[in-house]
C-alpha positions as CSV (number, residue, x, y, z in Angstrom):
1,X,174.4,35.3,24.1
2,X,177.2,33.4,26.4
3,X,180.5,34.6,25.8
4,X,183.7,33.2,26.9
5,X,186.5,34.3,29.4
6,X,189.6,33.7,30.6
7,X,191.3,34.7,34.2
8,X,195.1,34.5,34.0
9,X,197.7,35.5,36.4
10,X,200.6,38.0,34.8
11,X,204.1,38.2,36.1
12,X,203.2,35.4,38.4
13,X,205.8,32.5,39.7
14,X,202.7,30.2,40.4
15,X,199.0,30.5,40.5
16,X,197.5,33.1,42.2
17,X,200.3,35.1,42.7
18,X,200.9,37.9,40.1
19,X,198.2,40.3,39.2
20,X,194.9,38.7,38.0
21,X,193.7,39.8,34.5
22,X,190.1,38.9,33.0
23,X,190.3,38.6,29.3
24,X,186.8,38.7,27.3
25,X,186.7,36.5,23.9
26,X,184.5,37.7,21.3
27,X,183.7,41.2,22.8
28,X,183.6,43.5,18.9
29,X,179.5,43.6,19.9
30,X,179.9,45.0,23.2
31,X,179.3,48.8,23.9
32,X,182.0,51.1,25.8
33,X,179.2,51.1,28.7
34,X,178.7,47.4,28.8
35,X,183.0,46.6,28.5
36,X,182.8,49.2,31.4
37,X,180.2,47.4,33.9
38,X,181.5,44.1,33.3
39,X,185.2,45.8,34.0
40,X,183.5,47.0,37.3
41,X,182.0,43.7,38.1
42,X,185.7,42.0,37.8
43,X,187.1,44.1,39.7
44,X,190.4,43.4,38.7
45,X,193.2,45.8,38.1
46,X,192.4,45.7,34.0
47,X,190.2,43.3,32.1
48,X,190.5,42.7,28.8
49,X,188.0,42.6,25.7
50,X,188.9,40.9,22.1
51,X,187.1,42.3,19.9
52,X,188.1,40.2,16.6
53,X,190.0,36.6,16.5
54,X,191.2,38.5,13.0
55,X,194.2,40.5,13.3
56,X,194.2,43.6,11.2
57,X,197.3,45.8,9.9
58,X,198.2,46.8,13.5
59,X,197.8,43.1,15.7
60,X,194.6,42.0,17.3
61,X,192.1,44.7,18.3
62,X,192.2,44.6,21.9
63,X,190.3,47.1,24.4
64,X,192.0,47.9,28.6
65,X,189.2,48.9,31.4
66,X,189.9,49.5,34.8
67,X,187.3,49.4,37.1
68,X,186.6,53.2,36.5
69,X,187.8,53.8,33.3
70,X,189.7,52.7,29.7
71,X,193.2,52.9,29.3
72,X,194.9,53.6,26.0
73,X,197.7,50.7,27.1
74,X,198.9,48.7,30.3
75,X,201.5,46.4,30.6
76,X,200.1,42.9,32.8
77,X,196.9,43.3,30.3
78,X,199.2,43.1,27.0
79,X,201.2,40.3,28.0
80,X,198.2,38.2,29.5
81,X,195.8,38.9,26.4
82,X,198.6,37.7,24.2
83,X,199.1,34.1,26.1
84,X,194.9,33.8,25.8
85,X,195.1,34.8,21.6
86,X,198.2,32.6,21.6
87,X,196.3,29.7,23.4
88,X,192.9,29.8,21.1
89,X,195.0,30.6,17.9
90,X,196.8,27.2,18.6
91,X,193.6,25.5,19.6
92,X,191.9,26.6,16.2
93,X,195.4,25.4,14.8
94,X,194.3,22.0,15.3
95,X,195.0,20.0,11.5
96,X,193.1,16.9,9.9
97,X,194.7,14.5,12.1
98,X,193.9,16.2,15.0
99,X,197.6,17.8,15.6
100,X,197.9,21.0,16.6
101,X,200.9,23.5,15.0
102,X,203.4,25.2,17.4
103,X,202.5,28.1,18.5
104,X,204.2,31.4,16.4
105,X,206.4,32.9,19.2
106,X,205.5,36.8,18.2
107,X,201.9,38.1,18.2
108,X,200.9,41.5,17.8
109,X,197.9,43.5,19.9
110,X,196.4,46.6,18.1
111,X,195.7,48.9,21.5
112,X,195.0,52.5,21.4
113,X,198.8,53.9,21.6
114,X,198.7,51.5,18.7
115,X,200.1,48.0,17.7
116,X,202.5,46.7,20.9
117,X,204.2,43.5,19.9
118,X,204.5,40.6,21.9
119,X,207.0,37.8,21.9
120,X,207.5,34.4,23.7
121,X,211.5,33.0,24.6
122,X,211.5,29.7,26.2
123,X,208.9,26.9,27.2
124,X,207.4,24.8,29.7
125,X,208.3,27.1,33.1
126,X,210.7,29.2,31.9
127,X,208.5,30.5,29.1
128,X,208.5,34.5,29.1
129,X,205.7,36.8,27.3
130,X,208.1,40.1,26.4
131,X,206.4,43.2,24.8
132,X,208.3,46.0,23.5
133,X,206.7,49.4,24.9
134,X,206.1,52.7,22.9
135,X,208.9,54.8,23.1
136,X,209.7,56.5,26.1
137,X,208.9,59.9,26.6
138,X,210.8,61.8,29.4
139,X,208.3,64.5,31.0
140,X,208.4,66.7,34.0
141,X,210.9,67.1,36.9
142,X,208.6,67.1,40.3
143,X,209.7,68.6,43.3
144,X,210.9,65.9,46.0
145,X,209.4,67.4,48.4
146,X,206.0,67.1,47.0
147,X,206.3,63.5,45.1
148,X,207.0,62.7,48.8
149,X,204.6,64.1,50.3
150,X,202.2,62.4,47.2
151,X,202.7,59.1,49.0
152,X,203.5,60.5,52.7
153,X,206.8,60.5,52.7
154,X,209.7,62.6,53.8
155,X,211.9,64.5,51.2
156,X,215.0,62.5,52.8
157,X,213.0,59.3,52.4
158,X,213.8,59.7,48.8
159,X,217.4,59.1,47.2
160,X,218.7,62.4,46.2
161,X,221.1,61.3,43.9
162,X,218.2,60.3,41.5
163,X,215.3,62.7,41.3
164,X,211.8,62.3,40.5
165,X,210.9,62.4,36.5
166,X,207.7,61.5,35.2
167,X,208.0,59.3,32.1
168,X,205.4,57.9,29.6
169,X,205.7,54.4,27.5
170,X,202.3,55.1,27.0
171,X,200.5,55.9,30.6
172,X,202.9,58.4,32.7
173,X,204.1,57.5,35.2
174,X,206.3,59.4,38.3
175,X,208.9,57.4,38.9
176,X,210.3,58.0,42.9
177,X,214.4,56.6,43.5
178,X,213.2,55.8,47.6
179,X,216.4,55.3,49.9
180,X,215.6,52.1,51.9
181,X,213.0,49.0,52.0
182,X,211.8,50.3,54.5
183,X,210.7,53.7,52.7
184,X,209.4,52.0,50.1
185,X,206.9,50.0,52.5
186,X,205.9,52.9,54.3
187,X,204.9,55.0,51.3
188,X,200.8,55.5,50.7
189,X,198.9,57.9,48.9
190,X,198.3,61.3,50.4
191,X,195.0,62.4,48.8
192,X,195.5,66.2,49.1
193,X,199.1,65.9,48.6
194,X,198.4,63.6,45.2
195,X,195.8,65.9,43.9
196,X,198.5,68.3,44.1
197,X,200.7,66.2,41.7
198,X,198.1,65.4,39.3
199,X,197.7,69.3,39.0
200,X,201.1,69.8,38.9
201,X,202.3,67.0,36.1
202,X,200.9,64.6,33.9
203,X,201.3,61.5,35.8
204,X,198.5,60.2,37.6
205,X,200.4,56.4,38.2
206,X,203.5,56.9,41.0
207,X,206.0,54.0,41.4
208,X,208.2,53.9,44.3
209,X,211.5,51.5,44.6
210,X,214.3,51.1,45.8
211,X,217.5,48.5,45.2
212,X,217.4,46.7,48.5
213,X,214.6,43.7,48.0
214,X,212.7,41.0,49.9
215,X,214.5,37.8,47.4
216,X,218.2,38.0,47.1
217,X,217.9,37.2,43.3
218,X,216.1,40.0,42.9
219,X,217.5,43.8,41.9
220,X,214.6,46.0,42.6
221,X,211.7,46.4,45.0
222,X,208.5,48.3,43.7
223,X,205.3,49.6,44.5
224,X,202.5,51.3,42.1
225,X,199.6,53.5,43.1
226,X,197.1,54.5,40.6
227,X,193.6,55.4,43.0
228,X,192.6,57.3,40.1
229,X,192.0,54.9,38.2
230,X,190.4,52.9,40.6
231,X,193.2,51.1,41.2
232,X,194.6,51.9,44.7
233,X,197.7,49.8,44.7
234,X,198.8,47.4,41.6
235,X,200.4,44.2,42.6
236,X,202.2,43.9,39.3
237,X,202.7,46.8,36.5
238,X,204.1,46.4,33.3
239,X,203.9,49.6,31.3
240,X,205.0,51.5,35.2
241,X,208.0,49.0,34.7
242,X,208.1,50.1,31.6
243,X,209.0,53.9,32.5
244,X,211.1,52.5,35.5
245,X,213.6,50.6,33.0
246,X,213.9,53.5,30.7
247,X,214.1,56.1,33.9
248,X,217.0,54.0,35.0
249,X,218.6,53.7,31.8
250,X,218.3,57.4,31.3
251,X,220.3,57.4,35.0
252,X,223.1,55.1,34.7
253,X,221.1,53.9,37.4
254,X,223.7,50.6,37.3
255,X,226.1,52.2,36.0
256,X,225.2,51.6,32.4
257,X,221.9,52.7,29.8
258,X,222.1,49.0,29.2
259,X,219.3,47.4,31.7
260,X,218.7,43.9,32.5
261,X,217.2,43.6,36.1
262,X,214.5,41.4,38.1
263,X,211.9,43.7,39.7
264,X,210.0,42.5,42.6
265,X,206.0,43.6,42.9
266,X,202.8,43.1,44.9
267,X,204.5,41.4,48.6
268,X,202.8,44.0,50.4
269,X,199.3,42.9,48.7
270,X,200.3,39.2,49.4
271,X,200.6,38.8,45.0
272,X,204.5,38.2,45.3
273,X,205.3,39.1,41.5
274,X,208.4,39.1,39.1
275,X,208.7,41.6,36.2
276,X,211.9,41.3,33.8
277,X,212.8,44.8,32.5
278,X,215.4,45.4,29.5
279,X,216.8,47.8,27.6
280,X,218.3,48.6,24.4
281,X,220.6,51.9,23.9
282,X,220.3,53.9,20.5
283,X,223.3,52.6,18.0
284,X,224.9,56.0,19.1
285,X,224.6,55.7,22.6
286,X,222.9,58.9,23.2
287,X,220.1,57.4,25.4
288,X,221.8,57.9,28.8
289,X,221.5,61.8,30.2
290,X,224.9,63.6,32.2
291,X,224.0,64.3,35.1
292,X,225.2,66.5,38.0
293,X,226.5,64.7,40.6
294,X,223.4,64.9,42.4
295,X,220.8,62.9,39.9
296,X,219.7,66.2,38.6
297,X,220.5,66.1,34.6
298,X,222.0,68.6,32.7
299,X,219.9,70.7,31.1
300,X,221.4,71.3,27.9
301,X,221.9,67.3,27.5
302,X,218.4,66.3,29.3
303,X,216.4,69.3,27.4
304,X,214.3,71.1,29.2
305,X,216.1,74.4,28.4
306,X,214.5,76.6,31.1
307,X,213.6,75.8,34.7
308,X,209.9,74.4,34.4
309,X,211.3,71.6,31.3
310,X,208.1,72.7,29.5
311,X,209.6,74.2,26.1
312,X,212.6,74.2,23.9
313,X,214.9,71.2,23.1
314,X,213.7,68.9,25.6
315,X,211.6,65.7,25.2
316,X,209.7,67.6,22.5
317,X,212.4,68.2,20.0
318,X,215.8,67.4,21.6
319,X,219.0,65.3,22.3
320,X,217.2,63.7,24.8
321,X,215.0,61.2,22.8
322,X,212.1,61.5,24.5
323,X,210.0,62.6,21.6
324,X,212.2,63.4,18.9
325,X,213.0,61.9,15.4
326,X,214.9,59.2,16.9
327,X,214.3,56.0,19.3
328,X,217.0,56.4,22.0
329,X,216.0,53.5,24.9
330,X,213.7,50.9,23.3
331,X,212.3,49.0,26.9
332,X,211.3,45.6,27.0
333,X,209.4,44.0,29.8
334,X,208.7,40.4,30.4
335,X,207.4,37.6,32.8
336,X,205.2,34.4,33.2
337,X,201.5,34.2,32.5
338,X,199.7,31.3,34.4
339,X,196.3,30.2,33.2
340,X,193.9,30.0,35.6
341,X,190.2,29.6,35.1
342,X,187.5,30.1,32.1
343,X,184.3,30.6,31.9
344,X,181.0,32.6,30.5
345,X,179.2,35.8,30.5
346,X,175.7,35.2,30.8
């Protein structure tokens, strides 16, 4: 049996810039093995697989493959698999006189961290997919020396005033503060040196970035590695952006927990892309961590309560939010999706 799919670029500023995203229609009948070879044979970052055109409680059921392996959420899969259920759920809209209603500007995907809503601001060009990510979670502090060394850099390639955190909005992530461009562009992953971190911490995605950027309308420059995954660099990574806007709201990183930035993605893989990243504070305001002097938090505020940040009040059961009773920095991250081709599975 055929069975229809869509290509779509995500957090792209015109075709064939972004990062490509295969979306399979129709897919409830497919076996893990089978969603996995046809993931392989795309060869994309992520590809997509619908598995019902009816939503249930949680949003449309909606699986993520790598190349190597599923994924339990990513960000430039959400957002693109929204714009293709948006698109068809219009197209079956279609009334007796042959008009189609609007499309609803919220739609809901059912993933396996659960359901991740999705909404649209704007039309024409300046039409944006935002999805609000699961809660942050705020996990180990890794040694600069070695998250470095993870993607062959120096320890004073890396801004000291901000140190390396891994944090989860679902996939963790080690976020890395990097001093210059230049750093940034230099940085690659060190195999034995990344083993090293996977062993160490729970993060097996590292993003690197730094405030000066290629586009002056731009805040940030990033990259994202994830080679165990299969995906050796990412030109464009929402749920890694994800973790960077509530890393840098948990850092005064501007100055305040509020974030509203442009991040720039993917010019060293020639896929120029544009990821909007926002945050909302708790109504208390006790999302943003003290910290030091010299980016290191305070321990009784950031929770870790002893040197490794592996028990007591921390993320677990603490102030700091990160997994506690209460939703300290909800993250939002947004951009374009471009349609760009369709076609069948054989």
């Amino acid at each position: 049996m055929s069975r229809p799919f869509h290509i779509v670029d995500v957090f792209a500023e015109e075709r064939y810039t972004g990062n490509q995203l295969a979306v399979v229609w129709d897919a409830g009948d497919l076996s893990d093995s089978e969603m996995q070879r046809i993931a392989a044979e795309m060869d994309y970052s992520e590809t997509t697989f619908i598995e019902s055109a009816t939503p249930t409680g949680e949003g449309y059921p909606v699986r993520i493959f790598t190349p190597e392996t599923e994924l339990p959420f990513a960000g430039h899969p959400t957002l693109g698999t929204a714009s293709v259920l948006r698109e068809r759920v219009l197209d079956s809209a279609e009334d007796g006189d042959g008009e189609t209603d609007e499309p609803g500007d919220e739609i809901a995907l059912s993933l396996g961290v659960g359901e991740v809503p999705v909404t649209i601001e704007g039309e024409g060009d300046d039409e944006l997919f935002w999805m609000r990510q699961p809660d942050p979670s705020f996990g180990e502090r890794v040694e600069p020396v070695l998250a470095a060394r993870a993607v062959n850099l120096d320890e004073p390639d890396l801004d000291g005033e901000f140190a390396p955190r891994v944090v989860s909005t679902g996939l963790p992530t080690l976020v890395l503060a990097c001093r210059s461009l230049d750093a940034v562009r230099r940085a690659r992953i060190d195999d034995e040196h990344y083993r090293e971190l996977i062993e160490a911490s729970d993060a097996e995605t590292v993003l690197v970035f730094c405030p000066e950027t290629v586009e002056s309308d731009n805040d940030l420059h990033v990259r994202v590695f994830a080679p165990v995954h299969g995906v050796p660099e990412d030109p464009a990574t929402g749920s890694s952006n994800g973790c960077l806007a509530a890393y840098l709201a948990r850092k005064r990183f501007f100055g305040s927990p509020a974030i509203d930035v442009r991040v720039e993605q993917g010019y060293e893989l020639d896929r120029p892309s544009l990821l909007y990243l926002r945050t909302e504070d708790a109504a208390d305001g006790s999302g943003s961590e003290d910290v030091d002097g010299t980016g290191n938090e305070n321990e009784s505020e950031d929770g870790s309560n002893g040197s490794d940040g592996s028990n007591g009040s921390d993320g677990s059961n603490g102030s700091d939010g990160s997994n506690g009773s209460e939703t300290v920095i909800d993250v939002y991250v947004g951009g374009r999706v471009i349609p760009v081709a369709t076609g069948e599975l054989l």
